[in-house]
TORKOL-4160 file (C-alpha; in steps of 0.2 Angstrom, whole numbers, padded with zeros to 4 digits, m for minus):
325
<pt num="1" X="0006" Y="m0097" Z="m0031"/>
<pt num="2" X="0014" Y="m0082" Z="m0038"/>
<pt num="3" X="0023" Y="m0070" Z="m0027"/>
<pt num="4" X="0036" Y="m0054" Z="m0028"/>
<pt num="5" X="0051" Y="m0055" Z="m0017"/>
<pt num="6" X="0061" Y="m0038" Z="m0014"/>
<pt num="7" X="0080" Y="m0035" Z="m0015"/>
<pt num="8" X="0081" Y="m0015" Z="m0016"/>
<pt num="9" X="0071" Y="m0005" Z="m0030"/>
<pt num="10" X="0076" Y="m0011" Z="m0042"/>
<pt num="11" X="0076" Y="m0029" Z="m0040"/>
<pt num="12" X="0058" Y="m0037" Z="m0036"/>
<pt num="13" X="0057" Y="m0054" Z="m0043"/>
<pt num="14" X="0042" Y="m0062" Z="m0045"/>
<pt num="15" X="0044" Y="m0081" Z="m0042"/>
<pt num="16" X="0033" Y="m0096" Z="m0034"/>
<pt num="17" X="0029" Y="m0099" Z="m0018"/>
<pt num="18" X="0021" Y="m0113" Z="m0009"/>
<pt num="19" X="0000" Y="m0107" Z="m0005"/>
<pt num="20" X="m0001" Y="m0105" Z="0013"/>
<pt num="21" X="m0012" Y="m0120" Z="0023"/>
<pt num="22" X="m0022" Y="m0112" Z="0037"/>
<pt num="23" X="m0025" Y="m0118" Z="0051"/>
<pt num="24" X="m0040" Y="m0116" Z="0066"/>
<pt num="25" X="m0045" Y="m0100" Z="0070"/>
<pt num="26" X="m0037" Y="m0095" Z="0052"/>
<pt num="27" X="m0043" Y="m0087" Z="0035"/>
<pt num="28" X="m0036" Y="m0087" Z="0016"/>
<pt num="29" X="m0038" Y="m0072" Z="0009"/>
<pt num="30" X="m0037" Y="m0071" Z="m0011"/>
<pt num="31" X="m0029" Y="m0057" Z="m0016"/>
<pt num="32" X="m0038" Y="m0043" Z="m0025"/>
<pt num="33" X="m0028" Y="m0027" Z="m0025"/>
<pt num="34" X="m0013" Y="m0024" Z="m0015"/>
<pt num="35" X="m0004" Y="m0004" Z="m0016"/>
<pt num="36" X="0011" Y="0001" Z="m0015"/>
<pt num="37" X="0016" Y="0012" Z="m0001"/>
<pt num="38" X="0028" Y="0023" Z="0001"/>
<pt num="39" X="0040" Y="0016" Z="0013"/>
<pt num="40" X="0041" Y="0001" Z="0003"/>
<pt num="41" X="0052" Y="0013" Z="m0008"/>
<pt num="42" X="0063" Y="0017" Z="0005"/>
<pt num="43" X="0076" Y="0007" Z="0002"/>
<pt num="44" X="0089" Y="0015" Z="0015"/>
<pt num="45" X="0074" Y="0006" Z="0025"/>
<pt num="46" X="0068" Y="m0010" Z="0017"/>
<pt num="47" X="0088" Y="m0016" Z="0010"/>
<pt num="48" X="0094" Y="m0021" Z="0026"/>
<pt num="49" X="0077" Y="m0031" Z="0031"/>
<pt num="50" X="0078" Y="m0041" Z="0013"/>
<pt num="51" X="0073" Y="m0048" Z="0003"/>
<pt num="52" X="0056" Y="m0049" Z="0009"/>
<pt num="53" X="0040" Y="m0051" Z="0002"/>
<pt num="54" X="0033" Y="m0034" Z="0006"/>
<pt num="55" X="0016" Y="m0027" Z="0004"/>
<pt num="56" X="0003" Y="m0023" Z="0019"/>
<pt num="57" X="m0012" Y="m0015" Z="0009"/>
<pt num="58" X="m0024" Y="m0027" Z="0005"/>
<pt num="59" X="m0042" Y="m0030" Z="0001"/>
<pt num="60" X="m0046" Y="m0047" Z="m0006"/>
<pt num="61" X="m0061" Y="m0063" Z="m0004"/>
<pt num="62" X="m0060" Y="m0074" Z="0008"/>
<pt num="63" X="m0060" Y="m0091" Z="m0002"/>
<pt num="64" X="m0055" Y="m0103" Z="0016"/>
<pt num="65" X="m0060" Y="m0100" Z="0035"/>
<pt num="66" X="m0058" Y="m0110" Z="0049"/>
<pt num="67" X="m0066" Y="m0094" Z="0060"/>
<pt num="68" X="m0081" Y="m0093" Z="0066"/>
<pt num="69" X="m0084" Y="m0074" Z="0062"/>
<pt num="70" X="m0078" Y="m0074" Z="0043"/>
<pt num="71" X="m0087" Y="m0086" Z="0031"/>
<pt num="72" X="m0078" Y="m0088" Z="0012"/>
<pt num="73" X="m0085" Y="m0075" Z="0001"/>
<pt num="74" X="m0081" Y="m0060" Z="0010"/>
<pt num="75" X="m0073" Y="m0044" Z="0004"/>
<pt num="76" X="m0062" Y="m0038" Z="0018"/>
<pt num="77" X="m0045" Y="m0027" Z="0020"/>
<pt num="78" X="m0033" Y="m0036" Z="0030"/>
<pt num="79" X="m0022" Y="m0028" Z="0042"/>
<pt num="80" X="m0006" Y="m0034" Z="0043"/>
<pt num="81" X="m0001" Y="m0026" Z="0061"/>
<pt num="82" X="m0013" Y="m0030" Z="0075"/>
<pt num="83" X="m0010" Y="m0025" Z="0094"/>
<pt num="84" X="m0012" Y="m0040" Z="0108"/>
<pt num="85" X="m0026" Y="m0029" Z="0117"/>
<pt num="86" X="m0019" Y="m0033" Z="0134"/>
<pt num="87" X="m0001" Y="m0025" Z="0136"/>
<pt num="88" X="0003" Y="m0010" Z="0145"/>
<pt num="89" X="0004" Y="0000" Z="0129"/>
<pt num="90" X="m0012" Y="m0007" Z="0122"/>
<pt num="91" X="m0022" Y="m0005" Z="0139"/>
<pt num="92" X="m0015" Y="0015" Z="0140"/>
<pt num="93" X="m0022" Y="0015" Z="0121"/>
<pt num="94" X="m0005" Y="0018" Z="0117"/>
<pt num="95" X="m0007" Y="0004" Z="0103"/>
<pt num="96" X="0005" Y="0005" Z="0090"/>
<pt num="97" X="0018" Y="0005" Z="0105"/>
<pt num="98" X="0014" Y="m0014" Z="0107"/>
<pt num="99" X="0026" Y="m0027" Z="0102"/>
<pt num="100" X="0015" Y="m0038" Z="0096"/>
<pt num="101" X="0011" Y="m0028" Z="0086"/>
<pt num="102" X="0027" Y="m0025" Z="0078"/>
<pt num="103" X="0031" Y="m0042" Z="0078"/>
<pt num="104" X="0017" Y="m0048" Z="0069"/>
<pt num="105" X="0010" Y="m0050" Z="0051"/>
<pt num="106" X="0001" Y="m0058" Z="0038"/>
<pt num="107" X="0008" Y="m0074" Z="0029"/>
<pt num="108" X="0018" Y="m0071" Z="0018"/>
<pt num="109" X="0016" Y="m0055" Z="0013"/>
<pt num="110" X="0002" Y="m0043" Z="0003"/>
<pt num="111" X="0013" Y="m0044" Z="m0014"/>
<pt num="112" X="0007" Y="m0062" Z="m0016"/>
<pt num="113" X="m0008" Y="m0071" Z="m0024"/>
<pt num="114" X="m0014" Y="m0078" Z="m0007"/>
<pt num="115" X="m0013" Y="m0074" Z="0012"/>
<pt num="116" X="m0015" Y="m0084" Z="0026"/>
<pt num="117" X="m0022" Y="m0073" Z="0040"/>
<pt num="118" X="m0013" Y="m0077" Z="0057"/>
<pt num="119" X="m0029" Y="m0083" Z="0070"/>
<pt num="120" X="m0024" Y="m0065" Z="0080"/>
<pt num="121" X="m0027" Y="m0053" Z="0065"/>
<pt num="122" X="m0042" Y="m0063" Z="0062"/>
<pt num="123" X="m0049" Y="m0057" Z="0079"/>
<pt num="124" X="m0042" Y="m0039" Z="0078"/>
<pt num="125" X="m0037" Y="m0036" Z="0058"/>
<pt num="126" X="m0052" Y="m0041" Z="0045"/>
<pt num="127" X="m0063" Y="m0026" Z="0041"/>
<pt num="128" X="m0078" Y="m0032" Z="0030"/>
<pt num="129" X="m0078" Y="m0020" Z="0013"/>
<pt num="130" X="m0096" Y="m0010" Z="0010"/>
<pt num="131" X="m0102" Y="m0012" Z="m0004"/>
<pt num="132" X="m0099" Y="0006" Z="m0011"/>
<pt num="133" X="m0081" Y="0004" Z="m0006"/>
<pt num="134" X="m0073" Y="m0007" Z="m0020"/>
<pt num="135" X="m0055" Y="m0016" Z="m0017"/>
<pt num="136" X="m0044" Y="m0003" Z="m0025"/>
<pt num="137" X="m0051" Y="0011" Z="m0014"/>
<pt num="138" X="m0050" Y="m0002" Z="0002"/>
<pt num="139" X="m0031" Y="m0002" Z="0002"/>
<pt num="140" X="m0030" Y="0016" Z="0006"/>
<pt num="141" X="m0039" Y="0012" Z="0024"/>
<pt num="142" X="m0023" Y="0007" Z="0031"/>
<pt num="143" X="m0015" Y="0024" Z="0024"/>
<pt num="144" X="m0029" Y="0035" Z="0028"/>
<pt num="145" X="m0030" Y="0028" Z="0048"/>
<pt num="146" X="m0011" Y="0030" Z="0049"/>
<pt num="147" X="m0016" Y="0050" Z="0046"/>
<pt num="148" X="m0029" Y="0049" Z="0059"/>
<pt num="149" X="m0018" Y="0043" Z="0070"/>
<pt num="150" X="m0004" Y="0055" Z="0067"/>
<pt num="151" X="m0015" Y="0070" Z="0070"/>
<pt num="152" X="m0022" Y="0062" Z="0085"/>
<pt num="153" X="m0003" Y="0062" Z="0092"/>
<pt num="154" X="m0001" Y="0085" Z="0091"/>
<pt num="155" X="m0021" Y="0084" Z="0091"/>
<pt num="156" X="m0027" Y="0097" Z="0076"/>
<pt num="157" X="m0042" Y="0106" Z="0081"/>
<pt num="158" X="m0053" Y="0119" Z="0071"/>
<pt num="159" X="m0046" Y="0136" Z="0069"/>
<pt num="160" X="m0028" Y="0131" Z="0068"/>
<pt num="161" X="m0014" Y="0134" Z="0055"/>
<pt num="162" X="m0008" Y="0117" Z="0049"/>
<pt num="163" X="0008" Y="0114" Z="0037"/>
<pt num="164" X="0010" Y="0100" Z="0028"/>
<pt num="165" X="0030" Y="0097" Z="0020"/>
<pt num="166" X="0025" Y="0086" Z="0005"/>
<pt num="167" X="0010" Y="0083" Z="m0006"/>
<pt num="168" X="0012" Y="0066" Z="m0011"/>
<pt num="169" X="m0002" Y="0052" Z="m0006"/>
<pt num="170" X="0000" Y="0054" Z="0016"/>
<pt num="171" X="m0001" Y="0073" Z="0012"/>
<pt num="172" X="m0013" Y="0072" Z="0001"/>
<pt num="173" X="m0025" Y="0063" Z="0016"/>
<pt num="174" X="m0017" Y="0074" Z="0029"/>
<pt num="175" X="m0024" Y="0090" Z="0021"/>
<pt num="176" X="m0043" Y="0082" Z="0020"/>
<pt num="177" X="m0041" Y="0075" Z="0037"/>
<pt num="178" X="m0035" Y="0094" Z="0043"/>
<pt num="179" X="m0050" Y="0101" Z="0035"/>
<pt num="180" X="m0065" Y="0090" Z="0042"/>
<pt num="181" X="m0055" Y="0096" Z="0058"/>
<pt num="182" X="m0059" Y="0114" Z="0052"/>
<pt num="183" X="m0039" Y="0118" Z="0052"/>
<pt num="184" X="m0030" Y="0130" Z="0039"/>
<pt num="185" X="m0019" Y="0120" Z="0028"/>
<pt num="186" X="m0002" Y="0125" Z="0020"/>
<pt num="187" X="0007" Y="0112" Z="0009"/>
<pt num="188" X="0023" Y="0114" Z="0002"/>
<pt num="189" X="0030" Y="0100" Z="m0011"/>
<pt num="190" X="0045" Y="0104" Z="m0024"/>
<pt num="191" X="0035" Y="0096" Z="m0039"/>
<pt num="192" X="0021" Y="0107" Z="m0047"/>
<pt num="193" X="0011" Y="0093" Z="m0051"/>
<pt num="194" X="0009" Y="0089" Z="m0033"/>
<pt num="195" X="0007" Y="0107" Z="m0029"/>
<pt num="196" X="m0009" Y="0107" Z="m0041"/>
<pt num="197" X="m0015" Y="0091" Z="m0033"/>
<pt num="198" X="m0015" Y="0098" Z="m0016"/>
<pt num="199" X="m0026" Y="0111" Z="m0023"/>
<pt num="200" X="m0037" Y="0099" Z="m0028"/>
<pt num="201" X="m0040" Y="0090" Z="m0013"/>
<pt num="202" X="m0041" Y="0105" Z="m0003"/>
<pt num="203" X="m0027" Y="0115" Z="0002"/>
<pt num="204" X="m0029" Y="0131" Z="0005"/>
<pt num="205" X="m0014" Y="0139" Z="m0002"/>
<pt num="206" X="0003" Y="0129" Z="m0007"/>
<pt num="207" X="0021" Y="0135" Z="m0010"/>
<pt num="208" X="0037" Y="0128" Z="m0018"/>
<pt num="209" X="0047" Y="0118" Z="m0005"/>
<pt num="210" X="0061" Y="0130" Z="m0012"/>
<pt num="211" X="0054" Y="0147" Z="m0007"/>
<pt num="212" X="0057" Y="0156" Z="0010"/>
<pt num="213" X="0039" Y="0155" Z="0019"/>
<pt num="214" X="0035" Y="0169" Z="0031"/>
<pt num="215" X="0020" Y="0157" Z="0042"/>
<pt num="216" X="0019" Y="0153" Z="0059"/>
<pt num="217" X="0010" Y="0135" Z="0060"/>
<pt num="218" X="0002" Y="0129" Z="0076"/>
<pt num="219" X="0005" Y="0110" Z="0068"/>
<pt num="220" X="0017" Y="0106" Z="0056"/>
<pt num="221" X="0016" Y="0088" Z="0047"/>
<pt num="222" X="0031" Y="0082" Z="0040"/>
<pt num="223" X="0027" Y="0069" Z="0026"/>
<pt num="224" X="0044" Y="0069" Z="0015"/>
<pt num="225" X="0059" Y="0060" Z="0019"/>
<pt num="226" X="0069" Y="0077" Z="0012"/>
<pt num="227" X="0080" Y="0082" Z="0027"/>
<pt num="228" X="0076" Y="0100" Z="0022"/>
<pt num="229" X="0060" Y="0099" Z="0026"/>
<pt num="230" X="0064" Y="0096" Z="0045"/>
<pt num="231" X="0075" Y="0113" Z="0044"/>
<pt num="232" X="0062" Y="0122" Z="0036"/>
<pt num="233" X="0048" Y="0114" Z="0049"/>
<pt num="234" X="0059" Y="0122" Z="0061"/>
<pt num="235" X="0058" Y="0138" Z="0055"/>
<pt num="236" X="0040" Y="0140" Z="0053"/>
<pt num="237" X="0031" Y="0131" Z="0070"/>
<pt num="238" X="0023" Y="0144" Z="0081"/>
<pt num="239" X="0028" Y="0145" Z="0100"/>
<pt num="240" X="0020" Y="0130" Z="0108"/>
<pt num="241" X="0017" Y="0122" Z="0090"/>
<pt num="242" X="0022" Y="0104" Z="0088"/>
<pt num="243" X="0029" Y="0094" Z="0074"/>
<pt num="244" X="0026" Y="0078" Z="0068"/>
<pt num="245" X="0037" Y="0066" Z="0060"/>
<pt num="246" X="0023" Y="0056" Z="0048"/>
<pt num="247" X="0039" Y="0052" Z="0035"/>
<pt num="248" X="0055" Y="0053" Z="0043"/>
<pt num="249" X="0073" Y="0056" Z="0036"/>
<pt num="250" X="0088" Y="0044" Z="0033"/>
<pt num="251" X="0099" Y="0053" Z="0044"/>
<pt num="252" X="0097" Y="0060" Z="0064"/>
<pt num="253" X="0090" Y="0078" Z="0066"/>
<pt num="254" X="0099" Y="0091" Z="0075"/>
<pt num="255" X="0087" Y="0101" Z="0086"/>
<pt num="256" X="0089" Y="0119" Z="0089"/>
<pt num="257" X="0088" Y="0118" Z="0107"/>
<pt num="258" X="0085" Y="0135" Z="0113"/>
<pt num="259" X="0073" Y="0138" Z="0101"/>
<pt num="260" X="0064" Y="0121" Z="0107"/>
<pt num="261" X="0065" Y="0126" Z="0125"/>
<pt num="262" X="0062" Y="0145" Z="0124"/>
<pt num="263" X="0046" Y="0141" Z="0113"/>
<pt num="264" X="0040" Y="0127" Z="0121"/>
<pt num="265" X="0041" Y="0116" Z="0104"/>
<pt num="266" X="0035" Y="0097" Z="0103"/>
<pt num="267" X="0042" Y="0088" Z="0091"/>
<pt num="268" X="0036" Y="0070" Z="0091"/>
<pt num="269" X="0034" Y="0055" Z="0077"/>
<pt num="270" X="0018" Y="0044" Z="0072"/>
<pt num="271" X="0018" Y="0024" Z="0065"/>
<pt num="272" X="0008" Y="0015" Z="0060"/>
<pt num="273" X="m0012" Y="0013" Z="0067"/>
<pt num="274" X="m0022" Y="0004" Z="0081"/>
<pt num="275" X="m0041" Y="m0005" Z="0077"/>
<pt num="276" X="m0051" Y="0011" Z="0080"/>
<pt num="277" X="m0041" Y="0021" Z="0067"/>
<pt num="278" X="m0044" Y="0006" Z="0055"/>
<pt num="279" X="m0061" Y="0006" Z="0059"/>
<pt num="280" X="m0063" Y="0024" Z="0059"/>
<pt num="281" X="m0054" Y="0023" Z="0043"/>
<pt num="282" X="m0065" Y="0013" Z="0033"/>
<pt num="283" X="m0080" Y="0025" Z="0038"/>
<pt num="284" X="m0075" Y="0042" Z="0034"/>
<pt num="285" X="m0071" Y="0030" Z="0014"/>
<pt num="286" X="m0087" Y="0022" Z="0015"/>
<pt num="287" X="m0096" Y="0040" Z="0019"/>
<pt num="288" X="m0087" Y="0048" Z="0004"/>
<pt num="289" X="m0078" Y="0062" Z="0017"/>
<pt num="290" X="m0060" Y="0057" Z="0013"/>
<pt num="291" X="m0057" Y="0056" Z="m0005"/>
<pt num="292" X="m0044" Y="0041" Z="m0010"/>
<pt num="293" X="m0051" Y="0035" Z="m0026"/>
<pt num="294" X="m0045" Y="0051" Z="m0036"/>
<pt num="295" X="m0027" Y="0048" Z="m0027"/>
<pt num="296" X="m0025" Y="0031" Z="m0035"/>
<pt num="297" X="m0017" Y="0037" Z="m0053"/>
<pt num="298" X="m0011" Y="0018" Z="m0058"/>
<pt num="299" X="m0018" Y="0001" Z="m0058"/>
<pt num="300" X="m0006" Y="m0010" Z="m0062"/>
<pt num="301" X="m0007" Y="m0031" Z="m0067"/>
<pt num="302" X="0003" Y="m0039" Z="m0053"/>
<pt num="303" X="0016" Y="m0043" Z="m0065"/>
<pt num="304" X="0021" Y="m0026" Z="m0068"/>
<pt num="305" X="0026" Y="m0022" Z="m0052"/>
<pt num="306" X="0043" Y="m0020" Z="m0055"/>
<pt num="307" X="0037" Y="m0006" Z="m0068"/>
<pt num="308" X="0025" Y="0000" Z="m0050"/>
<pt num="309" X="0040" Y="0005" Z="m0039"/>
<pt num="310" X="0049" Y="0010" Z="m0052"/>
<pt num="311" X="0035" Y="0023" Z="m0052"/>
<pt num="312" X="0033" Y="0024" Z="m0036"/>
<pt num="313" X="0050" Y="0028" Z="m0032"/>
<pt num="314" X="0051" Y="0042" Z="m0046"/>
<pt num="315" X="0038" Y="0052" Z="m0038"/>
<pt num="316" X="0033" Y="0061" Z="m0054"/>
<pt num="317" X="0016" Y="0063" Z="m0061"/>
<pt num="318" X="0009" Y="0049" Z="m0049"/>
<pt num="319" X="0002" Y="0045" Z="m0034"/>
<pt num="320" X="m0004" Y="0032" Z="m0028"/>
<pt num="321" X="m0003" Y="0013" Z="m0037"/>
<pt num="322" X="m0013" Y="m0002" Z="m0035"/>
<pt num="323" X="m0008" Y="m0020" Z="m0039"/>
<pt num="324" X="m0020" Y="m0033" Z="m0045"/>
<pt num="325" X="m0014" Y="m0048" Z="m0043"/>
């Protein structure tokens, strides 16, 4: 089978891989659309792990099962992290702090023709696809849970101020997340395009990243890697607000410390998402509340995915792309 194996940006080869042979307790899972996510791009990030064959969103058929609650012909998403369920972490609902869950995947990776789906995210990872949610919108679940998670950690409430540092697609989810809360959202982004985007998808006012912002935010979400936007989150969370790293920068942030003590900041970090975000996920897609389909602005053939990064990475008129393998 066809697969795309990354060295940096620039350099993701597509070459031939063995197809994977399952074994009891295990599916096959034939590819449909796999997207590209952000921190795939980070290559400060992803250099040093490689090369790889990356890719964890996911929605394909299952064309093999030796499980007995999948049959061949399903359209699931796959997810490629899954918790043990029996940890300290996991039993504290503190999933994604489970090392299992770090440790684990699918085999060999989401940029491929064919995955072989471990017999452990088979029990806790396979989400059957409604019918009114087709495979390019099914990729976004893992995206879209990751948001619900994050505001889950500074828990947003109706009647707060919420500003998001970066419109691209995880700030694009965490401003319609915010609003089904009944939160105020403020986005910042330094591209107009994004800016208008944000407008679309609900914000309730936007500003360049650039300009001097007199707002106070009860919860400020950070979804750029840009190290300004952690000074400038500093300068704009309310006494007793909090801060969440969803994107995080290359470099370690200094904290102003008597500003964090005096005002009684938090200033905490989300990754990744347990089960019940997935689930939950998948049903605020399927019910139409959050809007992913008008986020994905490429579909690309599988063998173009060099040309997809490339695109990703840019951050230009784009958003969101989608491999189909």
């Amino acid at each position: 089978m066809k697969v795309a194996r990354y060295y940096n940006n620039s350099d993701v080869r597509l070459e031939d891989y063995p197809k994977p042979e399952i074994n009891d307790g295990e599916v096959l899972v034939k590819v449909k659309a796999s997207g590209i996510c952000g921190t795939d791009v980070m290559e400060w990030y992803r250099v040093k792990k490689g090369p790889r064959i990356l890719g964890h969103e996911i929605t394909g058929d299952i064309v093999e099962s030796k499980s007995q609650k999948y049959k061949v012909g399903q359209r699931v998403f796959v997810s490629h992290h899954v918790p043990c369920n029996t940890c300290k972490y996991c039993l504290a609902n503190n999933h994604t702090a489970c090392e299992t869950l770090h440790k684990g995947n699918y085999d060999p990776g989401g940029y491929s023709e064919f995955v072989r789906v471990p017999r452990i995210n088979v029990e806790y990872g396979i989400y059957v696809l409604p019918d009114n949610v087709s495979y390019e919108d099914g990729t976004l679940i893992e995206p879209v849970a990751c948001v619900i998670r994050g505001q889950g950690v500074i828990d947003v409430k109706e009647g707060q101020t919420v500003l998001i540092l970066g419109s691209g697609v995880s700030g694009l989810l965490n401003i319609q997340y915010a609003k089904l809360k009944g939160a105020t959202v403020i986005v910042t982004d330094i591209d107009e395009y994004r800016l208008k985007r944000a407008k679309e998808f609900g914000a309730d006012q936007v500003f360049f990243a650039n300009q001097e912002l007199d707002i106070k935010a009860d919860k400020i979400i950070i979804c750029t890697g840009a190290f300004a936007a952690v000074k400038q989150a500093f300068f704009c969370i309310d006494k007793k607000g909090s801060i969440l790293l969803f994107a995080i920068p290359n470099k370690d942030i200094p904290i102003p410390t008597v500003d964090f003590w005096r005002n009684e900041i938090t200033i905490t970090s989300s990754y990744g998402a347990a089960p019940i975000d997935l689930e939950q996920a998948l049903e605020l897609i399927k019910d139409g509340k959050i809007n992913v389909n008008e986020i994905i602005t490429h579909t690309l053939p599988f063998d173009d995915i060099q040309e997809g990064f490339k695109i990703v990475a840019e951050a230009r008129e784009s958003l969101k792309v989608v491999l189909k393998p």
